[in-house]
N, C-alpha and C positions, 0 to 999 in steps of 0.2 A: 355298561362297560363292555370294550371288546375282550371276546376272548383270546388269548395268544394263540390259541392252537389252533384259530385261524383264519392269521396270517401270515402271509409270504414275503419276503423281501426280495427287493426286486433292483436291479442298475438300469440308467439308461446310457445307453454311450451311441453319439451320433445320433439321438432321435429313433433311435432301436431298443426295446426292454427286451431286459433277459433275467431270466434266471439263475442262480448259482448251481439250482442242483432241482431235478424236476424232484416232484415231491412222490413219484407214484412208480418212477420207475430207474430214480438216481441217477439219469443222464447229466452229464455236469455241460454249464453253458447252456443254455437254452434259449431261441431267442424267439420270445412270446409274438403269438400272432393279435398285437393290439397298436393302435395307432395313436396320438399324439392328438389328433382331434378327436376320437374318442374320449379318453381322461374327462372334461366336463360334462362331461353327458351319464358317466359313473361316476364323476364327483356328487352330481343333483340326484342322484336316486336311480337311477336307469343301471339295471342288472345287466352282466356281460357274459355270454358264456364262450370261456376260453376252452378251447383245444390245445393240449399238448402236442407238439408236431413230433417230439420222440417216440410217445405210444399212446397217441390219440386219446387219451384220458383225456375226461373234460370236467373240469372247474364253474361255480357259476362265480361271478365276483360282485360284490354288491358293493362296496364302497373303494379308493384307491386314495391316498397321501402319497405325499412324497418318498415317503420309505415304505410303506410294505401295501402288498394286494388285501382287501379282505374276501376273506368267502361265505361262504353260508353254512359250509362243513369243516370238520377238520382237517387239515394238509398236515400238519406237525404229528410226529409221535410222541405220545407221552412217556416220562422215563419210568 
């Protein structure tokens, strides 16, 4: 089972992902440095490590669906 807290949801519009809100330093809008050709190569198992462009924090993502990133740590805060 995944855990929820972590993962990310994510939009694409025009073949651009973005973020609602970075997870590390609340910048809203964000739009991910990851490509469209990419997606099946982290769908089959192949780890991505994403960079924030708002404050360079970096993410590794191991798997991606349609709605949200997953990662390897937690992105969510717990309530």
């Amino acid at each position: 089972m995944i855990p929820f807290e972590n993962t990310l949801p994510y939009d694409v519009i025009m073949n651009d992902y973005y973020v609602q809100q970075c997870p590390f330093c609340n910048a809203e809008h964000v739009l991910l440095p990851l490509k469209k050709k990419e997606i099946p190569d982290i769908q089959s198992g192949k780890k991505k490590l994403l960079v924030f462009p708002c404050c360079y924090s970096r993410l590794t993502i191991v798997n991606i669906d349609d709605d949200y990133l997953l990662a390897d740590s937690s992105v969510r805060k717990q309530a």
